[in-house]
Every structure is written in structure tokens, then in C-alpha cells.
DODREN-119458 format. One record per atom (N, C-alpha, C): x, y, z. Coordinates in pm, whole numbers, padded with zeros to 5 digits, always signed. Example, Ala and Ser with C-alpha at 12.3 -4.5 7.8 and 13.67 -1.06 7.14 Angstrom:
BEGIN
+01319-00569+00780
+01230-00450+00780
+01320-00330+00780
+01285-00225+00708
+01367-00106+00714
+01290+00003+00787
# end
This chain:
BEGIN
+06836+08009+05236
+06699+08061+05227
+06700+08209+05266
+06634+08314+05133
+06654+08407+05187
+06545+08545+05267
+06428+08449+05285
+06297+08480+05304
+06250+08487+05439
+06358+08474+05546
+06344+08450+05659
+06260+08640+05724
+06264+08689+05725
+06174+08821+05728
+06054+08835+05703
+06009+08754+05623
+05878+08702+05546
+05826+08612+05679
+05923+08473+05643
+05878+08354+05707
+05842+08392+05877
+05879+08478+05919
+05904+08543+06071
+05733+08599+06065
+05761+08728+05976
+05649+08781+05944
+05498+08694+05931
+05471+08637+05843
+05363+08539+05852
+05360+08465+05931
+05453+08395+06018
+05421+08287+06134
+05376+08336+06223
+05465+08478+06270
+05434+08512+06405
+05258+08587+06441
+05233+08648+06268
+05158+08746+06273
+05033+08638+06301
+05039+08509+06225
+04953+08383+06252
+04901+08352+06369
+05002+08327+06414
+05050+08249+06614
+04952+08388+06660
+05004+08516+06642
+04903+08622+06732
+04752+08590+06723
+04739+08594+06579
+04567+08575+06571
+04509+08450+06634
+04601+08362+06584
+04510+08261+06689
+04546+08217+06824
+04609+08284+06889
+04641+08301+07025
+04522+08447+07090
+04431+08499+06982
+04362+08609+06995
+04228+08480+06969
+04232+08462+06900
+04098+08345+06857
+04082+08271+06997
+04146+08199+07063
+04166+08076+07152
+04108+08233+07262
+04209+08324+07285
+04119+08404+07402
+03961+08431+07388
+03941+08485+07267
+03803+08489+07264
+03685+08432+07284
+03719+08311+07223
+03657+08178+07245
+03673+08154+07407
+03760+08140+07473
+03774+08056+07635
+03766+08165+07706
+03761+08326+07699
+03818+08421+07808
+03749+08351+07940
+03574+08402+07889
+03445+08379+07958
+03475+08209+08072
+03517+08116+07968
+03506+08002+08056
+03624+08012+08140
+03728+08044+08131
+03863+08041+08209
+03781+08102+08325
+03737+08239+08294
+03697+08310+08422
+03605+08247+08530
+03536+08139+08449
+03442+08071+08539
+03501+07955+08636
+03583+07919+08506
+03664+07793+08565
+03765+07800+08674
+03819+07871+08657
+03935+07933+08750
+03895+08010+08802
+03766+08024+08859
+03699+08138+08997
+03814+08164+09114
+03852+08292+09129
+03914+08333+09222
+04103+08342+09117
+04108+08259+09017
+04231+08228+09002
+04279+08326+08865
+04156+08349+08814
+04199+08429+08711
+04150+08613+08728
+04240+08622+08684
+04193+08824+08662
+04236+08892+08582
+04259+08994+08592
+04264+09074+08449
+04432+09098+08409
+04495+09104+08567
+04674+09050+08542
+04659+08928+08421
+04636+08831+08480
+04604+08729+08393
+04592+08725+08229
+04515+08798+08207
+04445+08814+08101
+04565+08931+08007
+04591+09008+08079
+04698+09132+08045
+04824+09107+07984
+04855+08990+08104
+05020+08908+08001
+05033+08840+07908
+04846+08769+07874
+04820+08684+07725
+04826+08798+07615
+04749+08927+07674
+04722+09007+07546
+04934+09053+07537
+04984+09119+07616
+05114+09100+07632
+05143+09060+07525
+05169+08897+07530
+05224+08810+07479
+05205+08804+07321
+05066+08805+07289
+05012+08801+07173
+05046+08945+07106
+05112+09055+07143
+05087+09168+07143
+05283+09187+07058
+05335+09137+07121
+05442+09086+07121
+05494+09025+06977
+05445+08900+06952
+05458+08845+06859
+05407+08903+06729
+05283+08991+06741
+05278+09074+06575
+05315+09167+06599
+05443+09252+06711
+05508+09343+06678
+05641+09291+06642
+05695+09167+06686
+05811+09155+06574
+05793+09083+06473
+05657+09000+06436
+05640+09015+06286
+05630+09129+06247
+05609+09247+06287
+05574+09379+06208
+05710+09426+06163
+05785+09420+06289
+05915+09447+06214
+06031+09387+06187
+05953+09251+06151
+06026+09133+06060
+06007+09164+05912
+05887+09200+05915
+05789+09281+05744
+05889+09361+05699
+05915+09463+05794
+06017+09620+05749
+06121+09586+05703
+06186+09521+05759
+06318+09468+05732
+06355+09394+05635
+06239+09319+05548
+06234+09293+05405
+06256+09387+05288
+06218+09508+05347
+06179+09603+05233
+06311+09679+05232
+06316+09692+05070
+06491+09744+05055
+06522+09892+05130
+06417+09999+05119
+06444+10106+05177
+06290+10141+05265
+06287+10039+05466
+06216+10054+05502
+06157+10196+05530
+06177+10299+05479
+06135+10413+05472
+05978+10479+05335
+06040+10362+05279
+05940+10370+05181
+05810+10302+05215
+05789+10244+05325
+05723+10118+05368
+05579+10215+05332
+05555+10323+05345
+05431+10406+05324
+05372+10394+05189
+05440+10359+05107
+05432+10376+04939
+05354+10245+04851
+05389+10140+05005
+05284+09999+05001
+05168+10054+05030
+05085+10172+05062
+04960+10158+05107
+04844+10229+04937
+04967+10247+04810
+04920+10295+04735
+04808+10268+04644
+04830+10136+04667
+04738+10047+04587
+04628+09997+04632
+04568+10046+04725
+04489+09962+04807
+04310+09892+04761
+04274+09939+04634
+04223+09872+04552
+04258+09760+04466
+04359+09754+04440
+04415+09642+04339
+04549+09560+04383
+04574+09637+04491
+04691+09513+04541
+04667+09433+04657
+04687+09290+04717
+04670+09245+04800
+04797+09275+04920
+04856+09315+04873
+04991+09374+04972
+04972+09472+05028
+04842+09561+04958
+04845+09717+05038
+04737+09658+05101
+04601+09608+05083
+04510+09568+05193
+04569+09450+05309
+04691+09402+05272
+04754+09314+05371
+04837+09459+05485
+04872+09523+05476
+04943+09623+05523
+04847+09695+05610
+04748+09721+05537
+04618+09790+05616
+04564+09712+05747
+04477+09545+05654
+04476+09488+05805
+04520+09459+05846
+04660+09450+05876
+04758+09404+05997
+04788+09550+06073
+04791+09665+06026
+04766+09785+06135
+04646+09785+06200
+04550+09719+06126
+04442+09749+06192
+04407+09623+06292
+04471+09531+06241
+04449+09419+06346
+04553+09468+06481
+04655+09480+06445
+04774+09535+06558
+04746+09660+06642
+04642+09731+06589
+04548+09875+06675
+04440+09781+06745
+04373+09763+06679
+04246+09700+06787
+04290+09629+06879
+04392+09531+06884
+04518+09467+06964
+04543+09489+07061
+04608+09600+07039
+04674+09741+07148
+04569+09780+07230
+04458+09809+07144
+04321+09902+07224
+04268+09779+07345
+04283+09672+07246
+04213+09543+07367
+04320+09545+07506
+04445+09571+07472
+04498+09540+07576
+04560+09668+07646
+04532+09790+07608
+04539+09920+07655
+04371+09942+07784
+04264+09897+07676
+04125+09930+07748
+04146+09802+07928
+04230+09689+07869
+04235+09577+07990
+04274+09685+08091
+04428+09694+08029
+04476+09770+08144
+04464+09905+08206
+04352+09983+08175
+04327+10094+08232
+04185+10098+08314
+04115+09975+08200
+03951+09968+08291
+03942+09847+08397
+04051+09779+08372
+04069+09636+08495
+04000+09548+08401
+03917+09533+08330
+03821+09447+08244
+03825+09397+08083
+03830+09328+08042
+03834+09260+07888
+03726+09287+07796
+03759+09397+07740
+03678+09474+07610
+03656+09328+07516
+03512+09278+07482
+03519+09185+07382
+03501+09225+07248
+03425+09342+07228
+03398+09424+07132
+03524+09453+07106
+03638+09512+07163
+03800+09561+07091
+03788+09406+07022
+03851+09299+07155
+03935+09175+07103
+03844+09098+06954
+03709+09149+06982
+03614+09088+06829
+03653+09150+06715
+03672+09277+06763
+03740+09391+06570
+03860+09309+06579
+03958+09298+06692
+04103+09235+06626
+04092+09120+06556
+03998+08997+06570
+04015+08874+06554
+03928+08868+06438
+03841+08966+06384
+03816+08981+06227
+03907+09009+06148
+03966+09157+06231
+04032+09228+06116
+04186+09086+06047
+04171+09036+06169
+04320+08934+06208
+04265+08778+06063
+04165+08774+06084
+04070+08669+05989
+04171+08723+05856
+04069+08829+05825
+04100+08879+05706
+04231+08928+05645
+04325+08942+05768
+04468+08965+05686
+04536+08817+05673
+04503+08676+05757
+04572+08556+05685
+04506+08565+05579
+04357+08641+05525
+04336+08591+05353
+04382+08714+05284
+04426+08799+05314
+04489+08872+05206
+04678+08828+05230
+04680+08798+05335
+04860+08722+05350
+04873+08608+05212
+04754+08524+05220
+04775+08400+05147
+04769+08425+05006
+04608+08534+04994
+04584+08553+04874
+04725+08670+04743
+04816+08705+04859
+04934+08773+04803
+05059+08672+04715
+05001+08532+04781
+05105+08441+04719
+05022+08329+04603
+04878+08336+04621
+04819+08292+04567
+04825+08343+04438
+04767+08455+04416
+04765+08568+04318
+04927+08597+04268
+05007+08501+04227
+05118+08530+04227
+05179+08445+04068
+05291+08444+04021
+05308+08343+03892
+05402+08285+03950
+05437+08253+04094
+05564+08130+04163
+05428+07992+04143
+05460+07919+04079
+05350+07763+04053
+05319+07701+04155
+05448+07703+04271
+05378+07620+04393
+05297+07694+04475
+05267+07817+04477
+05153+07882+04521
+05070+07899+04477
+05007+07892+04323
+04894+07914+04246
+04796+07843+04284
+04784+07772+04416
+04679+07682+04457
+04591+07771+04557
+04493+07641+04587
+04404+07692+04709
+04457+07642+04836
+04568+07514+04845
+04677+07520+04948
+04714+07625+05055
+04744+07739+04957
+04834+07846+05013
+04704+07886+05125
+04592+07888+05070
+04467+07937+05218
+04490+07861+05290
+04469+07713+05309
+04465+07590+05401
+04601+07581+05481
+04704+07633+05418
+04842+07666+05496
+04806+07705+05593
+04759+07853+05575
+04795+07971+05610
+04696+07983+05718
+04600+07914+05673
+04483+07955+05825
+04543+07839+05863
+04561+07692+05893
+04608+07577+05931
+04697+07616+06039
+04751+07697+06000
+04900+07748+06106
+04815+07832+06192
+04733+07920+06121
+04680+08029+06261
+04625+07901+06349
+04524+07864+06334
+04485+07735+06409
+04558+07621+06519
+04665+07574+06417
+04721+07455+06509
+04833+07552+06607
+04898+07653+06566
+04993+07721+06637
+04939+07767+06716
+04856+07852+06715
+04739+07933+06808
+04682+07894+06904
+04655+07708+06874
+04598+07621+06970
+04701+07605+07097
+04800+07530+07024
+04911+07480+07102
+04982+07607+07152
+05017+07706+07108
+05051+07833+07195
+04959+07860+07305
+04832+07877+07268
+04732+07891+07427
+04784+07783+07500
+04775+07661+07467
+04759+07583+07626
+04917+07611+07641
+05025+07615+07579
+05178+07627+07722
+05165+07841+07727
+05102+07891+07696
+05104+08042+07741
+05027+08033+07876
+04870+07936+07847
+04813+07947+07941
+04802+07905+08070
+04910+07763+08053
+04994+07680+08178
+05110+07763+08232
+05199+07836+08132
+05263+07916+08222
+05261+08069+08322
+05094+08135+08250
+05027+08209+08326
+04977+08114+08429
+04914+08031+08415
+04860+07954+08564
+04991+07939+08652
+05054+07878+08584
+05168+07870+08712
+05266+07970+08797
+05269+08063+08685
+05341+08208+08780
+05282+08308+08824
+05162+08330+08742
+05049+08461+08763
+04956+08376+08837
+04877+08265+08821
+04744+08278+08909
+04804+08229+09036
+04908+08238+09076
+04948+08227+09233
+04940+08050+09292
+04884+07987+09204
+04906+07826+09241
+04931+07750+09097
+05010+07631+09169
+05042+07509+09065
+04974+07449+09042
+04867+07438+09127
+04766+07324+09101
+04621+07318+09013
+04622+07460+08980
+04539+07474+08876
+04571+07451+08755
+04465+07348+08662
+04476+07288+08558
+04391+07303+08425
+04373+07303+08309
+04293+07314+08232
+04215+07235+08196
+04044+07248+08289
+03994+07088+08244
+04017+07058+08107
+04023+06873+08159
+04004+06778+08057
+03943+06788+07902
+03771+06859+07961
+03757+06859+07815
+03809+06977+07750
+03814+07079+07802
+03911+07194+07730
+04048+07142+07645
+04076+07018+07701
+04207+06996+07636
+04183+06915+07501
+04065+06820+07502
+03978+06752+07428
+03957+06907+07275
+03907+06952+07352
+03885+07074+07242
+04011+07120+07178
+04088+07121+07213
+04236+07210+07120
+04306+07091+07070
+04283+06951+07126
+04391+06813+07049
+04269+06840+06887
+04128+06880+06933
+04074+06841+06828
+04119+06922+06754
+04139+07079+06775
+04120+07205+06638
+04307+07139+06617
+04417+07111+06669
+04536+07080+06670
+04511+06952+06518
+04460+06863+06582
+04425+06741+06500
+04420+06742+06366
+04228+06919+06393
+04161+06864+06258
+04258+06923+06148
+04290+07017+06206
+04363+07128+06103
+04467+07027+06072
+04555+06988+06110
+04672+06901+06060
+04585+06813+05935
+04486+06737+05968
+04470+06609+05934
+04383+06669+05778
+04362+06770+05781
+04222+06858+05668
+04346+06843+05515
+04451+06969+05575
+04595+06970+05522
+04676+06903+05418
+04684+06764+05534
+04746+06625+05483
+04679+06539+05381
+04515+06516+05412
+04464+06493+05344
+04475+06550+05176
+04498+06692+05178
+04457+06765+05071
+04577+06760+04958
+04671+06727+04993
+04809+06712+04998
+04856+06599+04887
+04735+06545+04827
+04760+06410+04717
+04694+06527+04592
+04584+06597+04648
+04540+06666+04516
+04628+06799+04478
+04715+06861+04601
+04798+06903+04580
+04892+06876+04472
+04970+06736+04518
+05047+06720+04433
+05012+06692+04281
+04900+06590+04293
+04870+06630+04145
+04869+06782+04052
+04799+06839+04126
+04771+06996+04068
+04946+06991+04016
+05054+07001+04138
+05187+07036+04078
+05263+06939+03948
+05225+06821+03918
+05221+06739+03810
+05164+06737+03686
+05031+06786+03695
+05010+06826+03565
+05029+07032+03535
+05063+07082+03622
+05121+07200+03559
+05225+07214+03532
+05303+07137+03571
+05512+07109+03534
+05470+07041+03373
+05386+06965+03340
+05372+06902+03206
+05298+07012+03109
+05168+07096+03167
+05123+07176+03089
+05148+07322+03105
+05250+07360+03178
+05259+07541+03183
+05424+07493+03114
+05453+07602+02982
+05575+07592+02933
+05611+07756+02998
+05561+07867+03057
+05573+07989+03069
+05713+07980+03175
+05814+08099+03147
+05906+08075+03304
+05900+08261+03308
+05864+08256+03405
+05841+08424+03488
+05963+08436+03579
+06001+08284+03685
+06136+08317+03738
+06203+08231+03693
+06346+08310+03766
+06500+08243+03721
+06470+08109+03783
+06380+08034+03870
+06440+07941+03940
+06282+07823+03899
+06313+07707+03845
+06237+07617+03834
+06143+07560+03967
+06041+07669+04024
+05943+07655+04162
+05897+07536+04227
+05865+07432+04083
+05772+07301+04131
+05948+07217+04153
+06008+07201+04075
+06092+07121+04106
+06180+07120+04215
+06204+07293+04214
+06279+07285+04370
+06171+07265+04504
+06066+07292+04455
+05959+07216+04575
+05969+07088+04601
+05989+07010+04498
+05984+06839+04483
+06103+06819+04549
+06246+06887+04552
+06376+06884+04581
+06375+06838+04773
+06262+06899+04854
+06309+06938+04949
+06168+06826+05006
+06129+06703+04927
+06016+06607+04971
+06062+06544+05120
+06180+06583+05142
+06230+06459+05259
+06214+06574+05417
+06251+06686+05380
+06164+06781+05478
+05995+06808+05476
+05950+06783+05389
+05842+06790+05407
+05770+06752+05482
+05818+06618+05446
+05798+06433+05553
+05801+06463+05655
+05920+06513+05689
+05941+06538+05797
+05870+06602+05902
+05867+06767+05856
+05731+06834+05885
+05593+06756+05885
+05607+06655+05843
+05418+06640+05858
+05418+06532+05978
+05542+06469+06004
+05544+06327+06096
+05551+06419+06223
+05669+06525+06219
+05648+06602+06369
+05486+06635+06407
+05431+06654+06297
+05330+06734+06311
+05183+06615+06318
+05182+06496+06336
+05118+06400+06362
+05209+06339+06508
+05324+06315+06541
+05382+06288+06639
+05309+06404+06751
+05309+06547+06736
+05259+06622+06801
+05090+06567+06836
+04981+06519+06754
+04865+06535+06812
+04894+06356+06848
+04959+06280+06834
+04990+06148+06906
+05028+06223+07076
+05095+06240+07084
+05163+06264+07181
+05043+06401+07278
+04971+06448+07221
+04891+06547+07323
+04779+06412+07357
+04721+06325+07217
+04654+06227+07279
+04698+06124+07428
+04808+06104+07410
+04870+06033+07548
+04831+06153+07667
+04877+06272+07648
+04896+06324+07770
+04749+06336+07793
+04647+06376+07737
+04507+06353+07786
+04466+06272+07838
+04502+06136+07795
+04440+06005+07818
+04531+05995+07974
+04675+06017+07997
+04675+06026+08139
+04626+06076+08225
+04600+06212+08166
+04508+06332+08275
+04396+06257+08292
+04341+06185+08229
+04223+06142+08292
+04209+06032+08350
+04305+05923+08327
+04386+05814+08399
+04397+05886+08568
+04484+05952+08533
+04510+06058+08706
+04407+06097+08764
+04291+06157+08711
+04175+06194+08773
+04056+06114+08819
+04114+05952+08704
+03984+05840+08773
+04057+05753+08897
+04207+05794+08909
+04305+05667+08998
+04286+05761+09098
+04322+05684+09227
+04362+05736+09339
+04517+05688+09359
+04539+05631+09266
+04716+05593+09262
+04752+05752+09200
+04870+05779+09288
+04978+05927+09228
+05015+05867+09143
+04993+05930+09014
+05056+05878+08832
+05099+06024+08815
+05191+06033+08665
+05214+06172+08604
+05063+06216+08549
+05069+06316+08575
+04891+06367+08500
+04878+06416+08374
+05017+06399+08327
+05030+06421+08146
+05116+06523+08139
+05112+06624+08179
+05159+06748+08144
+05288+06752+08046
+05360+06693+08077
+05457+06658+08011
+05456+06639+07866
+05374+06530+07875
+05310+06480+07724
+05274+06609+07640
+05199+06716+07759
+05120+06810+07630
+05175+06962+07637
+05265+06915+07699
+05371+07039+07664
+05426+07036+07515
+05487+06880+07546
+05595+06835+07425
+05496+06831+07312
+05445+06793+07343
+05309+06749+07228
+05268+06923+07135
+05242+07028+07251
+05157+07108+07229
+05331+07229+07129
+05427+07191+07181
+05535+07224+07129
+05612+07143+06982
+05588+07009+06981
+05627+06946+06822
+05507+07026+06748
+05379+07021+06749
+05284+07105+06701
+05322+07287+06635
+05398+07332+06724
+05463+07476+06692
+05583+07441+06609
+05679+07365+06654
+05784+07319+06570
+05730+07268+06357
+05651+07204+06402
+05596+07148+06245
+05533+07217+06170
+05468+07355+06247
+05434+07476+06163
+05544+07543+06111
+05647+07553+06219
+05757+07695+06133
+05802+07559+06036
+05826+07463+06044
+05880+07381+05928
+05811+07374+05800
+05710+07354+05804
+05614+07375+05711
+05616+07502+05649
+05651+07590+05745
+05629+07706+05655
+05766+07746+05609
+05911+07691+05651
+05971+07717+05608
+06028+07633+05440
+05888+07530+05434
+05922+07455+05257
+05861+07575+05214
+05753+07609+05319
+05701+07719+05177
+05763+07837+05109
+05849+07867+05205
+05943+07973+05159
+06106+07893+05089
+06085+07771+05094
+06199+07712+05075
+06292+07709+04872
+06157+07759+04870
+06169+07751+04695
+06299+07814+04638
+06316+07957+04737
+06395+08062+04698
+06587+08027+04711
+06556+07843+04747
+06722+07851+04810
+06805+07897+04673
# end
């Protein structure tokens, strides 16, 4: 597979936005919740982190391009190509980014207005990411799939990246072990983890049809390499990818259902964590898999 620059590129740039989504959404309640435990350190090593990951998708991107020097010459089109407005908002998502986590660390405080421009501008480059493969003549992308991918991953990765980013800021930055992410907070991310998987899977029969009757009715070949069939080639990874990726919201369900087992017993039980580590990690695992059929066409 020779797309791995790509595949880097879109996952990671994904994982940022919705590791930017999940802050936006919870900053406010963390701060309430964790009175005394959270602060703007806190808050500084998520943007960090997230900050991180779409700079080496950024220069996972470069490194695709035959003479990254030319990388300027993508911004030419920016009316009619989805590659030059993909180029645009990902600088501009990766600036407002910076600014959110430049303004943290100079004013002590969490600009929501920056982190709100990033997590639009961040919206709108998974739909010009998707709509670049959509808008394309490879057949297994000519769908509306390629959107449901593509935000699916910002979502379930994004989810499950907050809670082990945000367990391992609790445990080294907020100065105690014993702070936890209530219950229903966790209720909330098995769900966006869940729905997104389950929206996907579902969609995934009309999928295949779509790829069945265009292998019978498109006679056109644009590439050297037969797209739907080597898609069909690689059905047993697919599987695969989708069972990790239901094993994952099985397995965050257990660890919830202990946490709250632990919190109604006065018997010492495990309180899950375990469960929704692993859980919140097969979840990250079944995205890069997934996304690596999608790039898988090119073997």
C-alpha cells in the first residue's frame, strides 16, 4: 500500500478535530466538574496534543507531493478544486489551533471564540477531505460513504482519544489519581462512539449494492487497476475492522456498567477503567483499519 502519507494525513488531521470538538463541547463542564483539579496547564497539554497530531498530518500531506516545494502551486485553484480549498482549511484550521493554544498560554484562559473558528474551519476541511475523493473517477469512492467515513472517524476517534488523553491528563497533570470522569460523561462518548459506528454499518448493505450495480453498469476504465474488485478482494479485513470496531463499544459498555457497579457497592470491585481504556483504544485501532481499506485499493 502506497498511500500511507495520505492515510496518516486524513486520520490524524480527523483525530485533531474531534479531539477539538470533544474540548469544546466538555471544556466548561470539566472545569466545573473537576473544581480545583483542572486549569489551564490542563487544558494546554490537550491543545498540545491535538496540536501535534495535525502537525504531522501536515507533514505527512508534504511528503506525498513529488516536489514538496511546489506544495504552494496547490493553492491555485481555489475556486474549482477541492484540494486547494482542502489546503486552505487545514491552514486555517491549524492557525486558529495554534492561536487557541498560543492565546491559553499567554492569557492563562481558554479563548472559545479561537477554539469555535478551529472546529468550523476543522468541520469544513473533513468535507472538502472527503469531497476530494468523492469528486473523483476511483468507483469505490463515488459514493456518499466517503462523507460518513470521514466524519465517522472524526467522531468515534475524537471520542475515544478524549477520554484516554483526558485520563492521562487527570492522572499526571491534575495532581491526583482519583479523579474520574463522571459516569454520565462516559454514557455520552459510548453513545457518539456507538452511534457513529452503528450509522456506518448500517449504511454499508446500500453501499454495497451501489458497488454491484456499477461493476455491471459503468464499462469506462480511467485506472490501471480494477477499484470495486480490489475493494471486494480485501472483504475479510473489512470484517475485521468492523468487529474490532463493535468489540470496542461492547467492551466500553462493560467498563461503564462496572463504574457504576463500583459506585452503587461498597464492596472494592475494578471500576472499569480497564475496560474503557481497551475499549476506548480497539475504537482508534478500527478507525486506522478502516481507513486503511480505504486507501487499500492502490495495493
Amino acid at each position: 500500500m502506497n498511500e500511507w502519507p495520505l492515510l496518516l494525513f486524513t486520520f490524524l488531521m480527523q483525530l485533531s478535530i474531534g479531539l477539538s470538538i470533544m474540548l469544546g463541547v466538555s471544556a466548561k463542564k470539566l472545569s466545573s466538574v473537576f473544581a480545583g483539579k483542572i486549569n489551564s496547564q490542563f487544558f494546554l497539554w490537550y491543545l498540545f496534543v491535538a496540536c501535534v497530531f495535525a502537525g504531522v498530518g501536515l507533514l505527512s500531506s508534504i511528503t506525498h507531493l513529488g516536489v514538496p516545494l511546489n506544495a504552494p502551486n496547490s493553492l491555485l485553484n481555489l475556486f474549482s478544486s477541492w484540494l486547494s480549498r482542502e489546503v486552505v482549511l487545514t491552514a486555517t484550521y491549524f492557525t486558529f489551533l495554534g492561536l487557541t493554544f498560543l492565546w491559553l498560554w499567554f492569557k492563562k484562559e481558554l479563548s472559545y471564540l479561537l477554539l469555535g473558528m478551529a472546529i468550523i474551519a476543522g468541520l469544513c476541511d473533513v468535507y472538502a477531505m472527503a469531497s476530494i475523493y468523492r469528486y473523483t473517477s476511483m468507483l469505490t469512492w463515488m459514493n456518499d460513504n466517503t462523507y460518513l467515513m470521514f466524519y465517522g472517524t472524526m467522531l468515534t476517534a475524537g471520542a475515544a482519544g478524549y477520554y484516554l488523553l483526558i485520563s492521562l491528563l487527570l492522572r499526571f497533570k491534575a495532581g491526583s489519581t482519583g479523579v474520574q470522569i463522571p459516569t454520565r460523561g462516559l454514557w455520552i462518548l459510548w453513545a457518539v462512539i456507538g452511534v457513529s459506528l452503528f450509522i456506518r454499518l448500517v449504511y454499508q448493505p446500500a453501499y454495497e449494492s451501489y458497488l454491484v450495480h456499477t461493476s455491471y453498469n459503468n464499462e469506462s476504465i480511467t485506472f490501471p487497476i480494477d477499484s470495486i474488485h480490489a475493494y471486494q478482494a480485501i472483504w475479510s479485513l473489512r470484517m475485521t475492522s468492523w468487529v474490532v470496531g463493535m468489540l470496542a463499544v461492547i467492551v466500553l459498555g462493560v467498563g461503564i456498567f462496572r463504574r457504576m457497579r463500583t459506585a452503587s457497592s461498597e464492596v472494592l470491585t475494578s471500576n472499569g477503567q480497564g475496560y474503557l481504556v481497551l475499549g476506548c483504544a480497539c475504537a482508534i485501532v478500527a478507525e486506522f483499519m478502516l481507513r486503511y481499506c480505504f486507501y487499500s485499493i492502490h495495493i
